[in-house]
N, C-alpha and C positions, 0 to 999 in steps of 0.2 A: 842745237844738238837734240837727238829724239828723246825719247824717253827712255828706248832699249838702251842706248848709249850713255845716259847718264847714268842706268842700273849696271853695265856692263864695265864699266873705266875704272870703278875701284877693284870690281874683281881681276881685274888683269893685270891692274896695279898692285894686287894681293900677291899675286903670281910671280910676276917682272921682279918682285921684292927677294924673291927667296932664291932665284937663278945664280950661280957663281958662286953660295955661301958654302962653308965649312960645312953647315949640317946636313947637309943632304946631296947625296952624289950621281946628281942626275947626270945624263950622259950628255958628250960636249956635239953637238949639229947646230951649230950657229946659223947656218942659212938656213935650214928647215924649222927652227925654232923660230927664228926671225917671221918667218912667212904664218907661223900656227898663231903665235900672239896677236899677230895683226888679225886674225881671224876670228878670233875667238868673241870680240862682238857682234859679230854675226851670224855667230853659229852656237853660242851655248841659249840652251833654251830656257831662259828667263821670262820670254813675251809671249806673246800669241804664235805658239808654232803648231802647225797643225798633227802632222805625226808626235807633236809632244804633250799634247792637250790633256790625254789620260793622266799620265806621270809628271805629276807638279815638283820640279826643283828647288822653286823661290824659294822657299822657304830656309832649304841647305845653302844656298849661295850668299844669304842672307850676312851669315856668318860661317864663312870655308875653312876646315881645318886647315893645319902646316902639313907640308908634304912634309913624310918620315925621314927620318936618321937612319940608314942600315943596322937593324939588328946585330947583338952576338947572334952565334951560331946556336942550334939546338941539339941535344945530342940526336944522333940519327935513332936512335933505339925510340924515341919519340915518337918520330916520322914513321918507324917502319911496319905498324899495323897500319900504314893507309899505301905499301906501296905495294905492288904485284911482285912478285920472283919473275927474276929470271927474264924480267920487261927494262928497256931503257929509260930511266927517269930522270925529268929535268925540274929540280926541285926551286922553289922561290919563298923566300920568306920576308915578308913585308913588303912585297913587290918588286924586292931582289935577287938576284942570281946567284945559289952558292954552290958552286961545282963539286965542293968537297962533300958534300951533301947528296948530288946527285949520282947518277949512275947513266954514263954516256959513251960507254964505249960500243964501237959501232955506228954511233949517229956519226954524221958529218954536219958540227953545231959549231958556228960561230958567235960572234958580237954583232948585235943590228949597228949599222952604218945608214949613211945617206943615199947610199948606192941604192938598198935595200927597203928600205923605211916611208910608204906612203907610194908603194908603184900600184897595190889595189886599193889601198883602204882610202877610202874621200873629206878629204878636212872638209872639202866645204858644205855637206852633210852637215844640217842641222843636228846636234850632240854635243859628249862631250871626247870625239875624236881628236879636235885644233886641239885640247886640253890635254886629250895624252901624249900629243905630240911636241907641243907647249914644254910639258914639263915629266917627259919619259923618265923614270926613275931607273928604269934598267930595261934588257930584254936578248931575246934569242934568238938567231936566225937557222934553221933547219932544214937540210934538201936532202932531201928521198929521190936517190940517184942510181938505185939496185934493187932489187931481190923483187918479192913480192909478201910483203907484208901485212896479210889481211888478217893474221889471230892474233901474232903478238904485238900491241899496243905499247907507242910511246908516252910514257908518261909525263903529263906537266902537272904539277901538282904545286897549287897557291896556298900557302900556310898565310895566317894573322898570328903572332906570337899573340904568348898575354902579355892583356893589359895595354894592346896595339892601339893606339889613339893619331888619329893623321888622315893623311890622304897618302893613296901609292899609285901608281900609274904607270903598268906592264904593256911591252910591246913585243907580241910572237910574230916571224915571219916565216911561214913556213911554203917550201917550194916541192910541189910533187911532179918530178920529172917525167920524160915521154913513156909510156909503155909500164910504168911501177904503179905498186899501188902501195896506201900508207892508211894506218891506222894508229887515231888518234887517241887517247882518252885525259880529258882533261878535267882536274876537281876542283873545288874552292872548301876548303876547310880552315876553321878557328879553332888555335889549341887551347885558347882562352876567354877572358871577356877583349872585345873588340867594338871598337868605337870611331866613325869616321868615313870615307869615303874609297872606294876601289874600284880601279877606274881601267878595265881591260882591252885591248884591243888585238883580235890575232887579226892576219891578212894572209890569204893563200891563193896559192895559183895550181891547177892541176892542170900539167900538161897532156898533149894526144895521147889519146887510147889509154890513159892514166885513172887510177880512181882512190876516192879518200873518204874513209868513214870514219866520224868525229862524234865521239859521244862525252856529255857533258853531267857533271853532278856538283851540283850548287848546293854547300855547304855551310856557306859562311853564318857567321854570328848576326843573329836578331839584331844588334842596334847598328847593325851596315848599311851604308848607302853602296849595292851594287849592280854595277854597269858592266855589261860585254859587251862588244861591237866584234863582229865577225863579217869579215867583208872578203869575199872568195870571185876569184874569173876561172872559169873553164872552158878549155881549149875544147878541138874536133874530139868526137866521141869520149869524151871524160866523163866520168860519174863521180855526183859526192851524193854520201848520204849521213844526215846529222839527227842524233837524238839527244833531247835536254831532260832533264830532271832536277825541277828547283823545289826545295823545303828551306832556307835559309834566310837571311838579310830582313831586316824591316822592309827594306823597297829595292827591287830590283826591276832591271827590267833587261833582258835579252836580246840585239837585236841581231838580225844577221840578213846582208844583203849581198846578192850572189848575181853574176851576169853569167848569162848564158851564150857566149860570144862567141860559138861558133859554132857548125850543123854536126851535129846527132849530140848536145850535150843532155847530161839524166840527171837530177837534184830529187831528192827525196827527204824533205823533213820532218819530222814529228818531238813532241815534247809533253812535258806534264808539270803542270807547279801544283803544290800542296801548300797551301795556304791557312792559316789559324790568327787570332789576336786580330793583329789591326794590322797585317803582313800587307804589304800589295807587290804583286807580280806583274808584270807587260812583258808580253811575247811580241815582237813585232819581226814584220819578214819583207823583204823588197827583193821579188825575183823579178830578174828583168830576159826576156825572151830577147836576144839581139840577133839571133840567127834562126834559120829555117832547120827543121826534123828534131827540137828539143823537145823536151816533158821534164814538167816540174811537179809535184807533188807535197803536200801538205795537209798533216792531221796533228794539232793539238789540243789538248784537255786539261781541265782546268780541277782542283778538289778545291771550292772554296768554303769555310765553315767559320762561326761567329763573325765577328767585322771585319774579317778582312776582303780584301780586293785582285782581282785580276782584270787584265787586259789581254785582249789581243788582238793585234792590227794585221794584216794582210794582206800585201800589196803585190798583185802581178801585173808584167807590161809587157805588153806583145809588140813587136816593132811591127814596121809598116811589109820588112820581106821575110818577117818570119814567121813564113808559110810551115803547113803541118807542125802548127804548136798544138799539144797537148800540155795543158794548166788545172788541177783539182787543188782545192783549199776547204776545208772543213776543221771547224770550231766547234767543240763540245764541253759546256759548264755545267759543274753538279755544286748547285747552292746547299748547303744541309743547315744552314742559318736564315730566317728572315733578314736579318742583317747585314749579310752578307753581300756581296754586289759582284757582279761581271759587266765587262763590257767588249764590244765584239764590232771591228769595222773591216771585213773582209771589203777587198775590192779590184778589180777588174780593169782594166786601160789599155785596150786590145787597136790595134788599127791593121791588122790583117785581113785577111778572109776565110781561108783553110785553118779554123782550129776552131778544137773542143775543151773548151773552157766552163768549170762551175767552184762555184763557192758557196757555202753557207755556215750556218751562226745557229746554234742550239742552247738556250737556257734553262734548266730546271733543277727538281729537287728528285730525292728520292723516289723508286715508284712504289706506292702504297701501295701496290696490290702484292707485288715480287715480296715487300715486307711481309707484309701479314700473312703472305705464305707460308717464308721462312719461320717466322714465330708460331704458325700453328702448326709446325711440324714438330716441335719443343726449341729450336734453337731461341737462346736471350736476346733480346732486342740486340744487344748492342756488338754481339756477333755479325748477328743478321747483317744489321748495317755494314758493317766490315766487310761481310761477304758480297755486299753488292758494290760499295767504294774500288775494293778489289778485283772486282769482275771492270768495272768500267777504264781502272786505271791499268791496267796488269796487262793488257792486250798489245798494248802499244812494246811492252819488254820485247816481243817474239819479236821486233826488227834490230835486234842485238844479237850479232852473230857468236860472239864469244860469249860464252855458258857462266864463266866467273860474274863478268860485269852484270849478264842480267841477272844473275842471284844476289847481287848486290843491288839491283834496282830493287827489287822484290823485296830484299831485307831493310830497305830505306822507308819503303813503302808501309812496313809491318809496322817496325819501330814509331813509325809517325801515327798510325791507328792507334796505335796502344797505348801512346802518351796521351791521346784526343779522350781513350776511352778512362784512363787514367783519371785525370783531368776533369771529370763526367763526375764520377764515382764521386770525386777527393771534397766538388759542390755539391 
């Protein structure tokens, strides 16, 4: 037996142990669980894996919390400074589904099933996919089958009660039918202290001539271990376009892998983490060009300050007939700590001929000259700073078409200066 195997057999055996009990009400897919467990040595990244190299797990797998109990409910009066008016929301608390909670009329939302469950997202994807799939604690299936939906956003929004200590492991499937378009906004917020592992996976599909804009704000509580997996296929002429915003969790990492699997598809990414303490973040992206006349795009940005950490990986594939590919990927870190670290591995895997393909990788600090502008014009250092944090991170808002959410990026963005400068002051 190898060595990955000998590290991999009690944690599966940790798993296998909790399936079937009273405490926890994962949902019943025998055949498809059956298939994830057997996977799951091969695919959680404990070894040497190379898309996993930056984001070290051992350490957490060492010793894995218990997947949760279903919470009591919350009152909704809780919830409801974090939800939009007059938006459809599909509410989860502790990784589960509570409809009395949510607000779904209108949608056409069911219960994932097997039908459903693993037609884009890839267990066998190095992750912890086998693992959500392994041990799904709950989830929703969603098809956007009418109208056009581009202002008002469906909401899924991830609560941690207090004092949440576990593991929880969501599955969204969401289907964007021919000719519709759908807009997504999906958060992660703790209503308290939070402790443990969250473990997400949506999977969509945008059908012809369809398009789906996905905006994300990562909330969760500092002592989280959190993982998304977002794994999308798009059809003839479909567009998605996804923006991230993380300040949350001890260690996250984001990924989102997308095919492009059929001629004239548009994908457009971009994201920002805001990082402090000993946070670390990984953005990582796997756009795969599978057909001829697509374009893919990507720009993310990084705020990283004292010890903490970011990543970002960057993966595009151009197939051998997907002729007229256009691919852009650019990476830009603002260290404001010695201490601090980025790391950055954009890359390339092209076997066509007709395409226009670039990437690149940007690291640094502050620019002393822009500073000492600022300050001798009277503004205080720590303004100044701000305003230039500000300027590098804020750009990216204007690909947020609804005016709410990007004043909500903006005010995530304030709030996190203020505390940094807070913080400053208080040593």
């Amino acid at each position: 037996m190898s060595n990955i195997q000998n590290l991999t057999s009690p944690i599966v055996e940790h798993y296998r142990s909790q399936l079937g009990t009273d405490s926890t009400s994962v949902l019943d897919f025998p055949n498809l669980r059956g298939r994830a467990l057997n996977l799951l040595r091969q695919t959680l990244p404990i070894g040497k894996v190379e898309n996993w190299k930056y984001t070290d797990l051992r350490k957490y797998f060492r010793s894995p919390f218990q997947l949760v109990c279903r919470p009591s409910p919350v009152s909704k009066e809780k919830i409801k400074p974090f939800m939009i008016a007059d938006s459809p929301c599909v509410v989860f608390l502790d990784g589960f589904f509570f409809p009395e909670l949510s607000v779904v009329e209108g949608l056409s939302i069911s219960p994932v099933d097997e039908k459903v469950v693993g037609i884009v997202a890839n267990m066998e994807r190095p992750g912890l996919t086998a693992l959500n799939t392994a041990v799904m604690t709950d989830g929703v299936s969603i098809n956007v089958n009418g109208g056009k939906c581009t202002n008002i956003p469906i909401q899924i929004l991830y609560f941690t009660t207090d004092d949440f200590e576990g593991e929880c492991h969501t599955r969204i499937v969401l289907t964007v039918e021919n000719e519709c378009d759908a807009f997504l906004f999906e958060r992660h917020i703790s209503l308290g202290r939070a402790k443990g592992l969250i473990n997400n996976v949506i999977e969509f599909s945008v059908g012809a001539d369809a398009s789906l804009q996905h905006i994300v704000l990562q909330q969760a509580g500092t002592d989280l271990h959190h993982i998304s997996s977002r794994f999308g296929c798009l059809s003839r002429n479909a567009k998605v376009r996804g923006f991230q915003m993380v300040t949350g969790s001890a260690l996250s990492r984001a990924e989102t892998v997308v095919s492009l699997a059929c001629e004239g598809g548009r994908a457009k990414f971009s994201g920002i983490a805001l990082m402090r303490d000993r946070q670390h973040c990984d953005f990582t992206t796997d756009i795969s060009h599978d057909a001829p006349n697509c374009h893919s795009s990507q720009v993310f940005k990084n705020v990283v300050a004292e010890r903490a950490r970011s990543v970002f990986q960057g993966r595009v594939y151009v197939a051998r007939d997907a002729q007229s590919t256009e691919a852009n990927q650019l990476n830009r870190n603002l260290l404001l700590s010695r201490q601090a670290r980025a790391d950055a591995k954009p890359e390339l895997i092209i076997h066509a001929d007709d395409v226009k393909c670039s990437h690149g990788a940007t690291v640094g600090d502050l620019d002393e000259e822009a500073l000492f502008y600022l300050k001798s014009r009277g503004i205080p250092a720590d303004e100044a700073r701000s305003l230039l944090i500000k300027g590098f991170a804020s750009e990216l808002f204007e690909e947020i078409a609804n005016p709410d959410l990007a004043s909500l990026m903006e005010e995530t963005l304030k709030k996190w200066l203020i505390k940094g400068w807070k913080e400053r002051v208080a040593a």
